[in-house]
PDB file of N, CA, C and O in Angstrom:
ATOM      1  N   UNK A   1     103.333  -4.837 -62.354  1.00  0.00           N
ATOM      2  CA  UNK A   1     102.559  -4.789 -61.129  1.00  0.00           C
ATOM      3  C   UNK A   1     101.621  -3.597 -61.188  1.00  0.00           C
ATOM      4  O   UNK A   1     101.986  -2.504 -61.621  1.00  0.00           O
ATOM      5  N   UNK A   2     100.145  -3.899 -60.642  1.00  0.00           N
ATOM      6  CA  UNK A   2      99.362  -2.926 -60.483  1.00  0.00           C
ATOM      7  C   UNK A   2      98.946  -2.209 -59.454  1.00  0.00           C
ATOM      8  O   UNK A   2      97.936  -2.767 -59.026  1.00  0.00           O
ATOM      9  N   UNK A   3      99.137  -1.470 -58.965  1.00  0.00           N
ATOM     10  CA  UNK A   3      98.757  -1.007 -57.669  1.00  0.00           C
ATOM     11  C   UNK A   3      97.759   0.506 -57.523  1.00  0.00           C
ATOM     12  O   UNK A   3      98.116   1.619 -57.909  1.00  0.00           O
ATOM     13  N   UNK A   4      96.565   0.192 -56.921  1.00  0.00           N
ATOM     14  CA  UNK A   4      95.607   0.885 -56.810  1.00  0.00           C
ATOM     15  C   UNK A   4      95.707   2.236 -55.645  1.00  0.00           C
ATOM     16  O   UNK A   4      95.990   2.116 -54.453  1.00  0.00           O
ATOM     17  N   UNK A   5      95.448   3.272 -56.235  1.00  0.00           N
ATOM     18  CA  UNK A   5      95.522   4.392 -55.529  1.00  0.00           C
ATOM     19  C   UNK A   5      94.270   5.090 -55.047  1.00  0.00           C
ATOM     20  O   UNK A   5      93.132   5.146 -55.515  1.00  0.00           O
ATOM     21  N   UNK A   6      94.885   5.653 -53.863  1.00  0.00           N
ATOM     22  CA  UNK A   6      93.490   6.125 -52.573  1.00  0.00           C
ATOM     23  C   UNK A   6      93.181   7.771 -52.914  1.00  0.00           C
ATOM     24  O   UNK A   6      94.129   8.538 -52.750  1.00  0.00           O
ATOM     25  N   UNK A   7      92.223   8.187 -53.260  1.00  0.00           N
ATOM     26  CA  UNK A   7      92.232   9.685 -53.110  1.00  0.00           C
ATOM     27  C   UNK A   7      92.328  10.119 -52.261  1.00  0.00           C
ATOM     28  O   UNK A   7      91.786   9.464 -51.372  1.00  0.00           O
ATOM     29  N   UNK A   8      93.006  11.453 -51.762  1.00  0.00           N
ATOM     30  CA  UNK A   8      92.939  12.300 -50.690  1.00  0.00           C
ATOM     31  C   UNK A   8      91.990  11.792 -49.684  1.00  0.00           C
ATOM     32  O   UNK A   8      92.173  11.182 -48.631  1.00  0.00           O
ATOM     33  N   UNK A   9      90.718  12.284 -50.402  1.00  0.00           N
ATOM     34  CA  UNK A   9      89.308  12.752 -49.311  1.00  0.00           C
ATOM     35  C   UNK A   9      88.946  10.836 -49.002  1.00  0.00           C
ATOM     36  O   UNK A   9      87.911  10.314 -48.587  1.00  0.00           O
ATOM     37  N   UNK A  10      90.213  10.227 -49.392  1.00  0.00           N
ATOM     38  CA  UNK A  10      89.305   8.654 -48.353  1.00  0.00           C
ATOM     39  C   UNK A  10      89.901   8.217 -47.463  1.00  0.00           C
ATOM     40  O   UNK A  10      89.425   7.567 -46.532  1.00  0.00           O
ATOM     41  N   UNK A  11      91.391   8.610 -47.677  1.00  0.00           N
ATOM     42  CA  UNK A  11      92.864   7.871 -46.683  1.00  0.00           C
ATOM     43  C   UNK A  11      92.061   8.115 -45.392  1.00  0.00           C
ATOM     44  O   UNK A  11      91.637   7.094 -44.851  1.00  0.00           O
ATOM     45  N   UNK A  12      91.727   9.513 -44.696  1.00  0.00           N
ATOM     46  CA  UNK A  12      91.289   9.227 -44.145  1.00  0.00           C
ATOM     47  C   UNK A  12      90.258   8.585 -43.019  1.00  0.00           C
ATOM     48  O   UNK A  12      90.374   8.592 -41.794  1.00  0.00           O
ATOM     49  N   UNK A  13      89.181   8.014 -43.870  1.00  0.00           N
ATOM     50  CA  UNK A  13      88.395   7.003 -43.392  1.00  0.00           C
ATOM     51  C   UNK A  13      89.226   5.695 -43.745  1.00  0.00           C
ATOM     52  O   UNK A  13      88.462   4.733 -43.821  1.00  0.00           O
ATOM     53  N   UNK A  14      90.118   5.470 -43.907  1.00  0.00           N
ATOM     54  CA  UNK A  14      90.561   3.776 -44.380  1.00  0.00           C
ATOM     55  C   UNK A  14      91.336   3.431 -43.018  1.00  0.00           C
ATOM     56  O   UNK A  14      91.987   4.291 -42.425  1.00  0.00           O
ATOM     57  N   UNK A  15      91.189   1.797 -42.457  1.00  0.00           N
ATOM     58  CA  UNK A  15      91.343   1.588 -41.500  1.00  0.00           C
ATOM     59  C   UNK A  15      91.738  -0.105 -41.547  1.00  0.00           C
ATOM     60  O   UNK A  15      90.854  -0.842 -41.984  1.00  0.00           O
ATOM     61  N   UNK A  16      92.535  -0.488 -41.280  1.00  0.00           N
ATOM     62  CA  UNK A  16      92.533  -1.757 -41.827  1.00  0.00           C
ATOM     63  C   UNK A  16      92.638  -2.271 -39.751  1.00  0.00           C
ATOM     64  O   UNK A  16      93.048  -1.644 -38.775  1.00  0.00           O
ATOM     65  N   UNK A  17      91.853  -4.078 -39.968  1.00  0.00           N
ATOM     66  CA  UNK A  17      91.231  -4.467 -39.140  1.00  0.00           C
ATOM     67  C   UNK A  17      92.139  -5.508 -37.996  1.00  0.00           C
ATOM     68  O   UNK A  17      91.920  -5.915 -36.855  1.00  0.00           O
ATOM     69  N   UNK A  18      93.335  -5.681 -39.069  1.00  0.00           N
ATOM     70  CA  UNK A  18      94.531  -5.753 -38.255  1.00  0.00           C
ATOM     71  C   UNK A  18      95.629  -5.565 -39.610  1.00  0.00           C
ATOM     72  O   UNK A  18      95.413  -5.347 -40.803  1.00  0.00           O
ATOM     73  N   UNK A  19      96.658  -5.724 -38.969  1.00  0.00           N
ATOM     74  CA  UNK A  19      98.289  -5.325 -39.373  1.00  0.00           C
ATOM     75  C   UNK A  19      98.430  -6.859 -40.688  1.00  0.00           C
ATOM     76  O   UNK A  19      97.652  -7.809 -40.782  1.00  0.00           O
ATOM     77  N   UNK A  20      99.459  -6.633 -41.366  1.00  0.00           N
ATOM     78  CA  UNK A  20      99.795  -7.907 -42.245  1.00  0.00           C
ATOM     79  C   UNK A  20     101.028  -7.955 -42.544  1.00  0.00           C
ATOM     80  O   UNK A  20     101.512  -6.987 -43.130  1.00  0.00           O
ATOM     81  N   UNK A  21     101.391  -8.455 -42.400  1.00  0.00           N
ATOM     82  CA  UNK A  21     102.877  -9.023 -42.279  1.00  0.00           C
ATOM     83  C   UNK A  21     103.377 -10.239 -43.203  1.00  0.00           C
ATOM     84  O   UNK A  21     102.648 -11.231 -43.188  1.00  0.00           O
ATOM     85  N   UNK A  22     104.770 -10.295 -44.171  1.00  0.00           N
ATOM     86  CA  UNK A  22     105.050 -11.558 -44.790  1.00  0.00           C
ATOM     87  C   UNK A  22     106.263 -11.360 -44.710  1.00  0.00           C
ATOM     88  O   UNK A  22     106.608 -10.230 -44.365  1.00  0.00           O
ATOM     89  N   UNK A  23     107.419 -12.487 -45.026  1.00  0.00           N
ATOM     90  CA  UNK A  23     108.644 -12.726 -45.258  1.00  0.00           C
ATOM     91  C   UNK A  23     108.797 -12.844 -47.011  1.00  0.00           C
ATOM     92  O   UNK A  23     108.115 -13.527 -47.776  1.00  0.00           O
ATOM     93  N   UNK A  24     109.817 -12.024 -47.290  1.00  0.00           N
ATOM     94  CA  UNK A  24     109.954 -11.939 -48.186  1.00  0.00           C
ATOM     95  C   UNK A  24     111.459 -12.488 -48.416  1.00  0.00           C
ATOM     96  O   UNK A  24     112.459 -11.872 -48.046  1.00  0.00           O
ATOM     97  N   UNK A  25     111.475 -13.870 -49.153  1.00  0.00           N
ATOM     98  CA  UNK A  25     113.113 -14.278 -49.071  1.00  0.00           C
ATOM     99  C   UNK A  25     113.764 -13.460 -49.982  1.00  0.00           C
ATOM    100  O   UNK A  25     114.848 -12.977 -49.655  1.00  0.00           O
ATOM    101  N   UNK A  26     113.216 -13.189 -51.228  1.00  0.00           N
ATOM    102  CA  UNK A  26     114.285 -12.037 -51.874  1.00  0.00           C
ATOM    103  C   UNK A  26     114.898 -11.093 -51.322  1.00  0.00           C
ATOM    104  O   UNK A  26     115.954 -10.704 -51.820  1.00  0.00           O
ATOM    105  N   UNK A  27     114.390 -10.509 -50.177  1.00  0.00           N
ATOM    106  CA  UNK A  27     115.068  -9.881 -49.589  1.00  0.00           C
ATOM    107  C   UNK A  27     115.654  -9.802 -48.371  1.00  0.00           C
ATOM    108  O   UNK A  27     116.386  -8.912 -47.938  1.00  0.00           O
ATOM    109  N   UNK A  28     115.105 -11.267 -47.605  1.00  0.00           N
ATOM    110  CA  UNK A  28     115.455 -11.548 -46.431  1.00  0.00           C
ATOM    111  C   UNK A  28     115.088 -10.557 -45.250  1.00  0.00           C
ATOM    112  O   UNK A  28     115.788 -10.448 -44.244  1.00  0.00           O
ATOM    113  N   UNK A  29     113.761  -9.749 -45.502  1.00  0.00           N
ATOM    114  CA  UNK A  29     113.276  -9.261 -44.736  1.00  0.00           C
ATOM    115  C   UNK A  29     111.397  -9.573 -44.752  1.00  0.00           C
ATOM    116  O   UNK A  29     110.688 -10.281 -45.467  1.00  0.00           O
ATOM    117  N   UNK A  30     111.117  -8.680 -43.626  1.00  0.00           N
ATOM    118  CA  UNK A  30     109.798  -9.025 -43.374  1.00  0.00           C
ATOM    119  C   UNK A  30     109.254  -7.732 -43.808  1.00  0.00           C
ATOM    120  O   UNK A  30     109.883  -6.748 -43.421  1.00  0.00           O
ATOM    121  N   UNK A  31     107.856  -7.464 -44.781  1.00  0.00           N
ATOM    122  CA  UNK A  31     107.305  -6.634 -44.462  1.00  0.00           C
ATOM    123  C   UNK A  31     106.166  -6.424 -44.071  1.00  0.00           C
ATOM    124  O   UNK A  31     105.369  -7.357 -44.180  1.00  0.00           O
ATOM    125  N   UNK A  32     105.795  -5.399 -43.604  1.00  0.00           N
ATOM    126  CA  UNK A  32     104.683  -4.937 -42.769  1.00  0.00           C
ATOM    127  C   UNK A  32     103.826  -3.435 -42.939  1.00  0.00           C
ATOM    128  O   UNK A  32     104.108  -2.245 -42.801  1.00  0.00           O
ATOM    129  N   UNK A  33     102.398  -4.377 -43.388  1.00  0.00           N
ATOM    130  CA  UNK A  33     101.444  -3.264 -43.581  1.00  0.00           C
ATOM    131  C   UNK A  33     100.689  -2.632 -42.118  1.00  0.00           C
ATOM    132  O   UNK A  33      99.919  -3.451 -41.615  1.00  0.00           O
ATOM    133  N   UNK A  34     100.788  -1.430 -41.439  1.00  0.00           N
ATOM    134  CA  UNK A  34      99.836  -1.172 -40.595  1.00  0.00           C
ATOM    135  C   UNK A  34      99.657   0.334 -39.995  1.00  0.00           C
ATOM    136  O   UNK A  34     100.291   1.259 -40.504  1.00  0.00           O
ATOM    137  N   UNK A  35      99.009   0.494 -39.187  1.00  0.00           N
ATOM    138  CA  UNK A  35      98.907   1.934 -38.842  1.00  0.00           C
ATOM    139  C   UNK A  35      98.610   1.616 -37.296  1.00  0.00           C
ATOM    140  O   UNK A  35      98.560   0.514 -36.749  1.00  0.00           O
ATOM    141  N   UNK A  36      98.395   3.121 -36.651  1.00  0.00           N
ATOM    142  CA  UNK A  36      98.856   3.070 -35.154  1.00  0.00           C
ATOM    143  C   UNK A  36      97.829   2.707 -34.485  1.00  0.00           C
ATOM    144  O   UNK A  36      97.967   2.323 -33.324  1.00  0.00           O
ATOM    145  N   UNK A  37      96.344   2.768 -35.216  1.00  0.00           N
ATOM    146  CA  UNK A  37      95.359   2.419 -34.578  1.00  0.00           C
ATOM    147  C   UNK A  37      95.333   0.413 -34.674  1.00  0.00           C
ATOM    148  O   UNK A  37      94.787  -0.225 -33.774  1.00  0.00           O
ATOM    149  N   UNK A  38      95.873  -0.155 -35.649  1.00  0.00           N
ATOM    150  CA  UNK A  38      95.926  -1.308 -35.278  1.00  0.00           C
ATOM    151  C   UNK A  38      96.382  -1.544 -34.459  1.00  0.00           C
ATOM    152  O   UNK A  38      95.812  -1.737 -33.385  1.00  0.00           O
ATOM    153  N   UNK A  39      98.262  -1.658 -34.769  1.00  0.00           N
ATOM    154  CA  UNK A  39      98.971  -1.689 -33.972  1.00  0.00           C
ATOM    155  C   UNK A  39      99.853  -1.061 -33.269  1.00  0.00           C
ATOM    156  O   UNK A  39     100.973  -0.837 -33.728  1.00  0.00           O
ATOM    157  N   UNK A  40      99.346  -0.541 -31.593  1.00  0.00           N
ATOM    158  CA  UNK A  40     100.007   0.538 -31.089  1.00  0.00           C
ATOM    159  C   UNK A  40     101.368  -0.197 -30.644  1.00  0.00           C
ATOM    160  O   UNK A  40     102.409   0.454 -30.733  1.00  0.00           O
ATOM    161  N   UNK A  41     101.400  -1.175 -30.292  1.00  0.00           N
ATOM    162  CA  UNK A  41     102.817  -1.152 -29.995  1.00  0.00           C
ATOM    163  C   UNK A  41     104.220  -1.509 -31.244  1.00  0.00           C
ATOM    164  O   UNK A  41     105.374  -1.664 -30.844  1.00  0.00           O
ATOM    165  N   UNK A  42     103.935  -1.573 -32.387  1.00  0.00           N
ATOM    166  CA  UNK A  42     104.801  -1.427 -33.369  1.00  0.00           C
ATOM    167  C   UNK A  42     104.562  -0.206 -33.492  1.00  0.00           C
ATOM    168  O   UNK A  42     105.702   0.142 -33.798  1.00  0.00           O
ATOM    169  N   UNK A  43     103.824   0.968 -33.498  1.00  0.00           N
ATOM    170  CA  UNK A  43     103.922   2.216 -33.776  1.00  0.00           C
ATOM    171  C   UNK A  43     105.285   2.927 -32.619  1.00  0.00           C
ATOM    172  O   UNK A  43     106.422   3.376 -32.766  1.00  0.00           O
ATOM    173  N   UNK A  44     104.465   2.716 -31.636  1.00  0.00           N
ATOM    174  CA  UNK A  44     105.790   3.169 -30.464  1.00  0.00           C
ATOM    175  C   UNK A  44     106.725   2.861 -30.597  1.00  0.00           C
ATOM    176  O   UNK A  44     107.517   3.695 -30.159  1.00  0.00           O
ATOM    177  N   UNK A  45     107.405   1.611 -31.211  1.00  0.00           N
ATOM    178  CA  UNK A  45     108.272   1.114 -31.045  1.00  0.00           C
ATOM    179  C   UNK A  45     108.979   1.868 -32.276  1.00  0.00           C
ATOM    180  O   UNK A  45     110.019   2.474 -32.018  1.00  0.00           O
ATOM    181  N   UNK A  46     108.495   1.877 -33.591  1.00  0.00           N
ATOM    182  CA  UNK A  46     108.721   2.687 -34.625  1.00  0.00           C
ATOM    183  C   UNK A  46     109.224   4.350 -34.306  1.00  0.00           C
ATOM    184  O   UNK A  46     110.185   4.872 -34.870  1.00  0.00           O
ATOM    185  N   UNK A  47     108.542   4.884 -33.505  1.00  0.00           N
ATOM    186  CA  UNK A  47     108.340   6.407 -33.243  1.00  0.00           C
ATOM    187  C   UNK A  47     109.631   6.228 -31.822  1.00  0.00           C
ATOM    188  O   UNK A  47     110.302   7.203 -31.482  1.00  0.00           O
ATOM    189  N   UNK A  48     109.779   4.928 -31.182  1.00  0.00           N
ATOM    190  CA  UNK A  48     111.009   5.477 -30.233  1.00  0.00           C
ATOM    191  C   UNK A  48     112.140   5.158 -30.672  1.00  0.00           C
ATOM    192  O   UNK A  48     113.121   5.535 -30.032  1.00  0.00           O
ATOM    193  N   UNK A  49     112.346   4.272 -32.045  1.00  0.00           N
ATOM    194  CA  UNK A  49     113.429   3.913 -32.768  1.00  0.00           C
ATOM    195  C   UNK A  49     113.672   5.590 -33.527  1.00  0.00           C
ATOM    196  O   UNK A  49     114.725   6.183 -33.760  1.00  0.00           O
ATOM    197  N   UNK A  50     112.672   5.880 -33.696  1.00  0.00           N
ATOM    198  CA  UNK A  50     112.934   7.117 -35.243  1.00  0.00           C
ATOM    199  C   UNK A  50     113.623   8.260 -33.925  1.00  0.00           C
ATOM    200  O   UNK A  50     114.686   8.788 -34.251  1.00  0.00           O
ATOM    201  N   UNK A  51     113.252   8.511 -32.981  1.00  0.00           N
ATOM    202  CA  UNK A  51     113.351   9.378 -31.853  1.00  0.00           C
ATOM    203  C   UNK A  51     115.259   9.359 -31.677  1.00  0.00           C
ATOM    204  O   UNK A  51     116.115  10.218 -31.887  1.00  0.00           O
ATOM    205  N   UNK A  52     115.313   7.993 -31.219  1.00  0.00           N
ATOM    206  CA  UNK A  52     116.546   7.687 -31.185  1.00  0.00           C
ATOM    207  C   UNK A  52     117.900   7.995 -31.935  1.00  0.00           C
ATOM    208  O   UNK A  52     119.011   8.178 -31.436  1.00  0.00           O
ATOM    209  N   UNK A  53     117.468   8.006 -33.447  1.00  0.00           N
ATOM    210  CA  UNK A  53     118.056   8.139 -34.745  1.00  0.00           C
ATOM    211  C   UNK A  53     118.154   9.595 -34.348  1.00  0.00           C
ATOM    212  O   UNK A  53     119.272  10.018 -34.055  1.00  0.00           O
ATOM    213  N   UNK A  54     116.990  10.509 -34.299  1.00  0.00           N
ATOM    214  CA  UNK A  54     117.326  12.172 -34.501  1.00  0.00           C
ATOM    215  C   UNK A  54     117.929  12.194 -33.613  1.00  0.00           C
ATOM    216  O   UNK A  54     119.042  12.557 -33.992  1.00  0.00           O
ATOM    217  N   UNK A  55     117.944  12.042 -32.639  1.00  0.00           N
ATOM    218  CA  UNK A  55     118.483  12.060 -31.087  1.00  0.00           C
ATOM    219  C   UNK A  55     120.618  12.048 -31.156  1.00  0.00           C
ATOM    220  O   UNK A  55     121.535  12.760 -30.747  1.00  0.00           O
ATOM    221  N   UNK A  56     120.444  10.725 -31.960  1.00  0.00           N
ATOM    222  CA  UNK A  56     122.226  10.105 -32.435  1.00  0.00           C
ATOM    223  C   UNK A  56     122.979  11.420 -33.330  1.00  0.00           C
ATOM    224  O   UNK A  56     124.078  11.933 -33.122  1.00  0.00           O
ATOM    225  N   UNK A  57     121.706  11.828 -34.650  1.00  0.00           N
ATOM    226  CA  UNK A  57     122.618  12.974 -35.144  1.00  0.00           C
ATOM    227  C   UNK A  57     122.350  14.121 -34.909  1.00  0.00           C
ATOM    228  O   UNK A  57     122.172  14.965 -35.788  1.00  0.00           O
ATOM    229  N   UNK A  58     122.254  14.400 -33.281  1.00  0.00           N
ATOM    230  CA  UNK A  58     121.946  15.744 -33.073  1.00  0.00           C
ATOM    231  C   UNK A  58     120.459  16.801 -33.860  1.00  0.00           C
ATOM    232  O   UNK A  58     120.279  17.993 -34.113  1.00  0.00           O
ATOM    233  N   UNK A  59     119.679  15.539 -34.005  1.00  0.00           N
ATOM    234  CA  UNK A  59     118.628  16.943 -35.022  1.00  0.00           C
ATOM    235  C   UNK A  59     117.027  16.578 -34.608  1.00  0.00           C
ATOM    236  O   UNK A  59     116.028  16.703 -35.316  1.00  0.00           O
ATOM    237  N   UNK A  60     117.129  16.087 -33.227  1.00  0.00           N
ATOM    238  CA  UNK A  60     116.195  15.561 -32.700  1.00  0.00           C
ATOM    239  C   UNK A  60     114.741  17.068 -33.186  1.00  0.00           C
ATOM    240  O   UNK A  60     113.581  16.924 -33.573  1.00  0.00           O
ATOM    241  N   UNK A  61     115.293  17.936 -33.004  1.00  0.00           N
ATOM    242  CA  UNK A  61     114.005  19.155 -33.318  1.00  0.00           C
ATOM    243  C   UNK A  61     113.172  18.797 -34.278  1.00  0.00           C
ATOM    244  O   UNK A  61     111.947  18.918 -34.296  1.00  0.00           O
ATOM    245  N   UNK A  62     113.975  18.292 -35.186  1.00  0.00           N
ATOM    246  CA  UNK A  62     113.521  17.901 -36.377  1.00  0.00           C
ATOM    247  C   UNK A  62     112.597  16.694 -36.492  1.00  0.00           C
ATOM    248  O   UNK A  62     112.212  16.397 -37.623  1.00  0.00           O
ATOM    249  N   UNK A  63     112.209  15.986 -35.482  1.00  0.00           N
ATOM    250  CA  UNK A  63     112.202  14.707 -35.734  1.00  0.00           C
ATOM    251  C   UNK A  63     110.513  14.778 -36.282  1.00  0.00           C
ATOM    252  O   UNK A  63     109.747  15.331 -35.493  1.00  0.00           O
ATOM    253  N   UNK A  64     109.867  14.204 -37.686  1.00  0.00           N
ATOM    254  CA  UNK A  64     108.609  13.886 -37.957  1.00  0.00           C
ATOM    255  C   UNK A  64     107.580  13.341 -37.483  1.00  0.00           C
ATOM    256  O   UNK A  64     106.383  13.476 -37.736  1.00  0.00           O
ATOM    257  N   UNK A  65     108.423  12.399 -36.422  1.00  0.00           N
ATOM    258  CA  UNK A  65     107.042  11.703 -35.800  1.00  0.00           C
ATOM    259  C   UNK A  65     106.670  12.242 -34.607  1.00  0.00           C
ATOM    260  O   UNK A  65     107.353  13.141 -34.117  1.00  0.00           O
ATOM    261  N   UNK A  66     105.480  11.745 -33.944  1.00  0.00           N
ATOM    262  CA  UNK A  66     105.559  12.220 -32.216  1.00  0.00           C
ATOM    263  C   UNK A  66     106.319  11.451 -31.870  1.00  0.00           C
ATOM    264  O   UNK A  66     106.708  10.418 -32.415  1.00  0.00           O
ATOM    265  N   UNK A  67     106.687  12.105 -30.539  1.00  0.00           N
ATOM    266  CA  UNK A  67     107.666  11.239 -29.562  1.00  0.00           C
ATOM    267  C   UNK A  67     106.611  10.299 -28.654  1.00  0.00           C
ATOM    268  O   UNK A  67     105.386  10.398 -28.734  1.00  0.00           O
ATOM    269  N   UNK A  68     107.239   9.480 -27.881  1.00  0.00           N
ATOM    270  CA  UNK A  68     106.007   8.664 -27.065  1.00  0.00           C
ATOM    271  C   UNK A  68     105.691   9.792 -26.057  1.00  0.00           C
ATOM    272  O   UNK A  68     104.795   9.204 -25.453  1.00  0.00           O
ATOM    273  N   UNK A  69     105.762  10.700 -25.593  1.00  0.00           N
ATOM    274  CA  UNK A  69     105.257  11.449 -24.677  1.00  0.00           C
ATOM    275  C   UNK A  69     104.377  12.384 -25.047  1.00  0.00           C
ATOM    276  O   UNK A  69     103.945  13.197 -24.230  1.00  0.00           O
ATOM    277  N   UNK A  70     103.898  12.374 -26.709  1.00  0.00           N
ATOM    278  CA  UNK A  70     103.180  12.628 -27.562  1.00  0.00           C
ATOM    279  C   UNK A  70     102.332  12.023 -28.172  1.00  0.00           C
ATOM    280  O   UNK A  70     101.345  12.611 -28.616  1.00  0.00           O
ATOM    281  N   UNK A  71     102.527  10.676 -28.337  1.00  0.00           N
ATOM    282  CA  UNK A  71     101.707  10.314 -29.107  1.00  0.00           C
ATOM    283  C   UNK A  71     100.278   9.604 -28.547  1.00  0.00           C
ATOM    284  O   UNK A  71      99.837   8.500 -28.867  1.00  0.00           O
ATOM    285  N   UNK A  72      99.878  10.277 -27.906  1.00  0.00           N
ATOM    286  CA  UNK A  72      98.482   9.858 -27.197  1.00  0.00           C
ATOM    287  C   UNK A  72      97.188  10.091 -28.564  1.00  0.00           C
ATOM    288  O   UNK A  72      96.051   9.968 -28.110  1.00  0.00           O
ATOM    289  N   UNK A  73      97.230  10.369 -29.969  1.00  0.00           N
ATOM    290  CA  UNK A  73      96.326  10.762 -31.014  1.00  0.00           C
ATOM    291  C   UNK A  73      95.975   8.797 -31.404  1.00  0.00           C
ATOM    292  O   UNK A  73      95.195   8.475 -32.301  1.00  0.00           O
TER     293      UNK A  73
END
């Protein structure tokens, strides 16, 4: 498999025009390409799941993403 890589100085202009999504039976899951400007409500939903997790083992300080009371960017 070949897979093409983004330099630094472009990630951030790259923007994709919606989200993409497939089922993958090998693994019996779905995956999903996207970012928050496509789709904001899989982002939130992502960022209040991850919230949750730090939250369960006590290390919420820690947590990488914004929280939804943050993430207005």
């Amino acid at each position: 498999m070949t897979a093409m890589s983004l330099d630094v100085a472009s990630v951030e202009g790259f923007r994709l025009r919606q989200g993409l999504s497939w089922h993958d039976p090998d693994i019996d899951c779905t995956l999903v390409i996207s970012q928050p400007s496509t789709d904001r409500g899989l982002w939130t939903e992502y960022a209040a799941g991850a919230q949750r997790n730090y939250l369960k083992h006590g290390v919420e300080r820690c947590a990488p993403v914004p929280t939804p009371s943050c993430s207005s960017r």
